[in-house]
C-alpha positions as CSV (number, residue, x, y, z in Angstrom):
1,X,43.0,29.3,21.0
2,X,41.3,28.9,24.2
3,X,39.8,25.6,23.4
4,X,43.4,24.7,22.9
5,X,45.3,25.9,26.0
6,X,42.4,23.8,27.8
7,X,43.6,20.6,26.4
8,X,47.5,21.3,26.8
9,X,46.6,21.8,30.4
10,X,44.5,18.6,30.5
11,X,47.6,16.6,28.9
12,X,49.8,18.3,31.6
13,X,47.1,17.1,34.4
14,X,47.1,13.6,32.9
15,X,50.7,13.3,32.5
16,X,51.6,14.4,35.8
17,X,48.9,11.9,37.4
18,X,50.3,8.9,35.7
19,X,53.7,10.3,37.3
20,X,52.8,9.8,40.4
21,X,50.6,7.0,40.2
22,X,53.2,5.1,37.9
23,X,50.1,3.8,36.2
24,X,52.0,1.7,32.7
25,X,55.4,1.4,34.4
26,X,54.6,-2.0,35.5
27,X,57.1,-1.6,38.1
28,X,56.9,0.8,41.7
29,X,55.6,4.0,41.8
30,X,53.9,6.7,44.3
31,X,50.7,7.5,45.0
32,X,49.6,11.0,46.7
33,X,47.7,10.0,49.9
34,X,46.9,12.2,52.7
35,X,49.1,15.2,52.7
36,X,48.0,16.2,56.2
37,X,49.0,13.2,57.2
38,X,52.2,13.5,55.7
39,X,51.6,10.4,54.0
40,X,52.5,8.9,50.3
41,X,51.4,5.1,48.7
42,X,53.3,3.7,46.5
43,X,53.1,0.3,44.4
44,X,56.4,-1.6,45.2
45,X,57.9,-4.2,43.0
46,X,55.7,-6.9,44.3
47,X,52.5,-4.9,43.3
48,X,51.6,-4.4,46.2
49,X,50.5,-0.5,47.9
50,X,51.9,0.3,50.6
51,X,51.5,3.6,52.7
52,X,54.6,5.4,54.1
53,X,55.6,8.6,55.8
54,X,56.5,11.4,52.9
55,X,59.5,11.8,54.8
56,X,61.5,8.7,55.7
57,X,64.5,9.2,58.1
58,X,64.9,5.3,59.5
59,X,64.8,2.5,57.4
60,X,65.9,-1.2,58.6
61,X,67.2,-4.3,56.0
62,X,65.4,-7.8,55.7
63,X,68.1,-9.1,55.3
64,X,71.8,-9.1,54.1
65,X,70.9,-8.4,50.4
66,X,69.0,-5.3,51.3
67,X,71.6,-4.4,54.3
68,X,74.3,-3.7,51.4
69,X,71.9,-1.8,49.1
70,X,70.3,0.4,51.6
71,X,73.9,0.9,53.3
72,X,75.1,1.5,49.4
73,X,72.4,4.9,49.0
74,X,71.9,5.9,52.5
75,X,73.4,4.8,55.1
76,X,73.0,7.7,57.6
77,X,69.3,5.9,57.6
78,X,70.0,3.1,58.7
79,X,68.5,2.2,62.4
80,X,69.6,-1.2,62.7
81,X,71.2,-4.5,61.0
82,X,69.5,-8.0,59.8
83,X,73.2,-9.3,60.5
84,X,76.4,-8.4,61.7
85,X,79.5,-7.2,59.5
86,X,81.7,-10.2,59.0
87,X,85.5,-10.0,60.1
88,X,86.2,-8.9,56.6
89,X,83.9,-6.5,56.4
90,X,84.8,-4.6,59.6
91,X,88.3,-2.5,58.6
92,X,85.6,-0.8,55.9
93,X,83.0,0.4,58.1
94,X,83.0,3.5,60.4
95,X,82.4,2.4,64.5
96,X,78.3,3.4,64.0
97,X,77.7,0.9,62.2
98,X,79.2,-1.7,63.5
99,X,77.5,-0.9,66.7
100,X,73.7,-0.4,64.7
101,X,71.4,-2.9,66.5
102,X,70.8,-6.5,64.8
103,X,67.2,-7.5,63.9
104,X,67.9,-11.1,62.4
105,X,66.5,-12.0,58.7
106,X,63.5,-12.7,57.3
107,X,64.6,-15.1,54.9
108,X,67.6,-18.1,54.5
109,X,69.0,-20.7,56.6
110,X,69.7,-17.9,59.1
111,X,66.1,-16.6,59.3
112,X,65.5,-15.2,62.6
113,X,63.8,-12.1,63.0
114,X,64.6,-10.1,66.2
115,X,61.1,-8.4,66.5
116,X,61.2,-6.8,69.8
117,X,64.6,-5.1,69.0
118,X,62.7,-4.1,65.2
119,X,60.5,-2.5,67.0
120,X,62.3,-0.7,69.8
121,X,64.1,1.0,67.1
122,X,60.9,2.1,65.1
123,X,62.3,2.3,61.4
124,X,59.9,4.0,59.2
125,X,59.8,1.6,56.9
126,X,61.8,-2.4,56.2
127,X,63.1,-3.2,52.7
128,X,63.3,-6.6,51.4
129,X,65.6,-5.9,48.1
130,X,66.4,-9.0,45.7
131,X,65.4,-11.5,44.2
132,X,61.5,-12.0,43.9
133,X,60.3,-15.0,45.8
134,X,57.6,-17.3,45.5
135,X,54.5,-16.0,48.1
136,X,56.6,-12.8,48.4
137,X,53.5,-10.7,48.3
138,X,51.7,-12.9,51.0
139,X,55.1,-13.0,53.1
140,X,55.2,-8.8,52.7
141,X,51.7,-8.5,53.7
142,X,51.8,-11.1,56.6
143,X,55.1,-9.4,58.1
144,X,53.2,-5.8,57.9
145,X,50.1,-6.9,59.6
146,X,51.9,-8.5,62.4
147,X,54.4,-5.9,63.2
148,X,52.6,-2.6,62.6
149,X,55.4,-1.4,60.1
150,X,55.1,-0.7,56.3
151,X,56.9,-3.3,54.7
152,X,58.3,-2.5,51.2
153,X,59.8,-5.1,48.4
154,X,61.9,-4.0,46.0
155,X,63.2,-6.2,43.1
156,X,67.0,-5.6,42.8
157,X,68.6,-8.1,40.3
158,X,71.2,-7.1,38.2
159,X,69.2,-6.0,35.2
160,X,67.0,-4.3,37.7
161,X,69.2,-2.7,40.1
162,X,69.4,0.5,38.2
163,X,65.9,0.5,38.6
164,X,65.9,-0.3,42.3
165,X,68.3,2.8,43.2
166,X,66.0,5.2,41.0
167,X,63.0,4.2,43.2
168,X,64.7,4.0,46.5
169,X,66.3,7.4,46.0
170,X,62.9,9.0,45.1
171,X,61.6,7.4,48.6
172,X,64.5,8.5,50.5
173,X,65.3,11.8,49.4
174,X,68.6,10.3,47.7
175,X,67.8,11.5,44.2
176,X,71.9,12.5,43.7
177,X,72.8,9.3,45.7
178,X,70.7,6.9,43.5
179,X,71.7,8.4,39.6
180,X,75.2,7.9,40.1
181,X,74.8,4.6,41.5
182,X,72.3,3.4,38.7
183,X,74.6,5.2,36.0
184,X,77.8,3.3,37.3
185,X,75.8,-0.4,37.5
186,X,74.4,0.6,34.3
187,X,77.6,1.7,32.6
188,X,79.5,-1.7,34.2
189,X,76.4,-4.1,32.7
190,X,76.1,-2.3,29.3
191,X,79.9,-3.1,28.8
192,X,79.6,-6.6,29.9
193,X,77.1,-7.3,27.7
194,X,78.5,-5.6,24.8
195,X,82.1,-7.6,25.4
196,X,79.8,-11.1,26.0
197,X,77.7,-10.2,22.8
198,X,80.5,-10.2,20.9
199,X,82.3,-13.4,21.8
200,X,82.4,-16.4,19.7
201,X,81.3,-19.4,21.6
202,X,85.0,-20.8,21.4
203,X,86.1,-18.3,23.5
204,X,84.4,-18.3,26.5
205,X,86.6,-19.3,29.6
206,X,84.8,-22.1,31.6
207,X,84.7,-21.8,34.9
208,X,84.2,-23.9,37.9
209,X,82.9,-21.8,41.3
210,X,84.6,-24.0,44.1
211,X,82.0,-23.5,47.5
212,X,82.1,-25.7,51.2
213,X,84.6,-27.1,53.2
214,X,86.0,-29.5,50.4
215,X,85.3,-27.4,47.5
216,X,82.5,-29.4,46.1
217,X,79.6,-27.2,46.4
218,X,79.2,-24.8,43.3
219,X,76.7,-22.6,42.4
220,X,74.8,-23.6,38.9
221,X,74.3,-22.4,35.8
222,X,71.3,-20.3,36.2
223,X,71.6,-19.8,39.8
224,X,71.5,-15.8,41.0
225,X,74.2,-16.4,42.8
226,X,76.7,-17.2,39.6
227,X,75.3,-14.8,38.1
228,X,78.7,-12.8,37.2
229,X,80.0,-16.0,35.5
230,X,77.4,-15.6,33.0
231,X,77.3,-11.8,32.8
232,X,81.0,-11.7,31.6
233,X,80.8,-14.2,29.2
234,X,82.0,-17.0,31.3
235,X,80.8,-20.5,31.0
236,X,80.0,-22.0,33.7
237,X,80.5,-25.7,33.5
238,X,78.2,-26.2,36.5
239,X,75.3,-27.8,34.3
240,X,73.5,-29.0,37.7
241,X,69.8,-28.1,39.2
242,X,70.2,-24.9,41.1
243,X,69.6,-24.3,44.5
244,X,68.2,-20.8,46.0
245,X,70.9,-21.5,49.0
246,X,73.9,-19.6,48.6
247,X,75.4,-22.9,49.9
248,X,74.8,-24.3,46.2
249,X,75.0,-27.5,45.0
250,X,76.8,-30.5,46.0
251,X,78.7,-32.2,43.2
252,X,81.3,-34.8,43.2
253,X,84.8,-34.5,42.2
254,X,84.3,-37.2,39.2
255,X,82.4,-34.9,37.6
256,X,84.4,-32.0,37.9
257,X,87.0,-34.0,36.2
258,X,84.7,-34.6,33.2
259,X,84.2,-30.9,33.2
260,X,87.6,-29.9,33.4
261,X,87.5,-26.0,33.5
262,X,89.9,-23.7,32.5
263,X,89.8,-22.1,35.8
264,X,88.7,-22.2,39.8
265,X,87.6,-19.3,41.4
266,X,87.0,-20.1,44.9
267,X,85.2,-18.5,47.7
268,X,87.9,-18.0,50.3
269,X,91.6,-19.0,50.5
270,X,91.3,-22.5,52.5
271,X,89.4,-23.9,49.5
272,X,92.0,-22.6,47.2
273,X,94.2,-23.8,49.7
274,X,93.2,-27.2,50.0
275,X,92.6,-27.7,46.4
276,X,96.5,-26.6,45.7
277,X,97.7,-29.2,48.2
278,X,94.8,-32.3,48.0
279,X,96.5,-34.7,44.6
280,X,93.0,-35.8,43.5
281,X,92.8,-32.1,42.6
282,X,95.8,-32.5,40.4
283,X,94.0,-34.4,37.9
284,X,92.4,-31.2,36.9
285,X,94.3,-29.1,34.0
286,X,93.3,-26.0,36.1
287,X,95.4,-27.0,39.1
288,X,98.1,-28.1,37.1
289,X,98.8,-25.2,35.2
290,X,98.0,-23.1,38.2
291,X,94.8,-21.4,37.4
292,X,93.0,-21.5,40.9
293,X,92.2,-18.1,42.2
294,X,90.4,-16.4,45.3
295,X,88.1,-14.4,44.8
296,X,88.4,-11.0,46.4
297,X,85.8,-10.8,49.8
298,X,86.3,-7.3,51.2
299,X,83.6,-6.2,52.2
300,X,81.6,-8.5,50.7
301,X,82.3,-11.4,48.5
302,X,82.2,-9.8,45.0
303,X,81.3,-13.3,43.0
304,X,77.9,-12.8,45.0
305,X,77.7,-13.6,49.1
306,X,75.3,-12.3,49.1
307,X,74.1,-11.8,45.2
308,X,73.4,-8.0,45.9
309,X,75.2,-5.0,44.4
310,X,78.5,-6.1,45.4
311,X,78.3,-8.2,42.3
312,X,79.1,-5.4,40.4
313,X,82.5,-5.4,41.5
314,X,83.0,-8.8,40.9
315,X,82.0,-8.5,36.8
316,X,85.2,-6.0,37.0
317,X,87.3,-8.5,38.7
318,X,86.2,-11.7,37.0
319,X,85.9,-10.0,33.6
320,X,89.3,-8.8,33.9
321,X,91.0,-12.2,35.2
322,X,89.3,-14.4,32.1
323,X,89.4,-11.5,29.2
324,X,92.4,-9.0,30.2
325,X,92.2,-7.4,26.8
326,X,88.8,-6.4,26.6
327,X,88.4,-5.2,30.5
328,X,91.7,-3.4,30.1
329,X,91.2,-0.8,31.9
330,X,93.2,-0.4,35.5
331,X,91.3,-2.6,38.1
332,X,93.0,-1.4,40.9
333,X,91.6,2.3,40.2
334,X,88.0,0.7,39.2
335,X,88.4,-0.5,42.8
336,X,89.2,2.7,44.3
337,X,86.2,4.5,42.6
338,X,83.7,1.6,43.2
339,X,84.5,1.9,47.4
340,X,84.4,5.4,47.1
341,X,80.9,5.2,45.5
342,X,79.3,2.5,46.5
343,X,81.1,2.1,50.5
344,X,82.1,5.7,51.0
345,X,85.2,4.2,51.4
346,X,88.8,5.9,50.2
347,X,91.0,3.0,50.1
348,X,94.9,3.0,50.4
349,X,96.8,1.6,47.6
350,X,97.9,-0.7,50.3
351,X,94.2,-1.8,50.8
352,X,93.3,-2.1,47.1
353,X,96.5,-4.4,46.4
354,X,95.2,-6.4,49.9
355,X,91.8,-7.1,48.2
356,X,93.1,-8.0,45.1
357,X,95.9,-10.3,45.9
């Protein structure tokens, strides 16, 4: 009997270690280090360890990707900015954090990383959250040697962000925070995929993502950043190489004409603007028959600028616009609860109608 209890208490000892060392997760985990120190390591997404203070209270973004996540789970944490809230962002956000520092980016056409005003403010800890990039465990370890500040990646696509919130609410004492995040992305993609799975191929909506100044820039098949297309069983007649820019790729309107989509989502009004006005456009059956629509950009652009979480938003709002029967439920009251949840937002029917118009 004794011989037994032994064992129990060995499995227990064993269990408990692979916990905390997330030894066969193949993902992050923690590590105990010094508790005199006050320290933990943990293994983050790029597999690298990384030592941080048990108890984090100021975190800073890399950049815009990770600015929305960590601002998504805890935002109280937040010492500073990678970039400022656009003009459409600014009605959703409290006064403090529009006046939180900016550090710049690590990463993008906009890379510019403020280090001086990174380091005045002394976060705890920067997150880079995303999408993995080539060299991004020698760009994590490079940035942490040279500024003297753990440096943590986190993978955060869609199929991973549940994931992402689990981990970063364990690291920031946001346990609560993070579960009903992860549940509500996880409840969102589940039904997508179910309502894509059971499509037949003949009908899916095509769809053509207008981008730039003339509306010939799109983001391609495969790209992260048209990702929702394909999520909610779009098809995105975008069959171009893929670029990691947001910018996206350059097409011509001859093409677009071969494609001929069913609809045109664009990124802001003056490209659905000038595409309702310009008669080269009309050639296109979308145009004609009047299927050209903005998508929605308060806070954040929910088609993906950036491709962070707002994206889940955007599967509610695109899903709904190309299959109304099957995401029949009442967008403007998804709305409302998504703010609330993910912005810590209450918006005013006014607002909601505002965003969806």
């Amino acid at each position: 009997m004794k011989h037994r209890q032994n064992l129990q208490i060995l499995a227990l000892a064993v269990a408990v270690f692979m916990l905390f060392t997330g030894c066969g997760t193949g993902g992050t985990g923690t590590t105990p280090a010094s508790e005199e120190a006050g320290a933990i390591t943990i293994t983050d997404s790029a597999g690298r360890e990384v030592t941080l203070p048990a108890q984090i209270e100021k975190i800073a973004p890399s950049g815009p990707l990770a600015q929305i996540v960590l601002y998504t789970i805890a935002p109280n944490k937040l010492c500073g900015v990678s970039v400022d809230f656009s003009q459409a962002a600014k009605p959703y956000f409290d006064e403090r954090y529009l006046a939180l520092p900016k550090f710049g980016q690590f990463y993008g056409k906009n890379a510019g990383l403020n280090m001086e005003a990174l380091m005045a403010e002394g976060p705890d800890v920067i997150f880079d959250i995303g999408e993995a990039k080539e060299g991004i465990r020698e760009d994590m370890d490079r940035l942490q040697e040279q500024i003297g500040i753990p440096v943590v990646f986190v993978e955060a696509t869609l199929p991973t962000i549940s994931e992402a919130y689990h981990f970063l609410g364990g690291l920031l004492g946001e346990e609560e925070q993070a579960a009903a995040l992860a549940a509500y992305c996880d409840d969102t993609l589940a039904r997508a995929a179910d309502i894509r799975e059971g499509m037949r191929e003949d009908d899916r909506v095509s769809v053509y993502y207008a981008l730039g100044n003339n509306g010939l820039h799109t983001n391609a098949r495969g790209s992260i950043h048209a990702d929702v297309i394909e999520w909610v069983g779009g098809k995105n007649i975008a069959d171009v190489k893929p670029v990691s820019s947001g910018a996206g790729s350059e097409i011509s309107l001859e093409q677009l004409i071969q494609w001929d989509p069913d609809k045109i989502i664009c990124a802001t009004g003056e490209i659905a603007g000038l595409i309702r006005r310009d008669p080269a456009w009309r050639v296109l059956r979308a145009v004609r028959e009047n299927q050209v629509y903005v998508a929605p950009a308060a806070p954040y652009n929910v088609m993906g600028d950036p491709p962070s979480v707002n994206r889940i938003a955007g599967i509610w709002w695109l899903g709904n616009l190309l299959y109304p029967l099957e995401y029949d439920g009442d967008i403007s009251a998804e709305f409302q609860k998504m703010y609330r949840l993910f912005y810590h937002i209450e918006l005013s029917g006014e607002q909601i109608q505002e965003i969806l118009k």
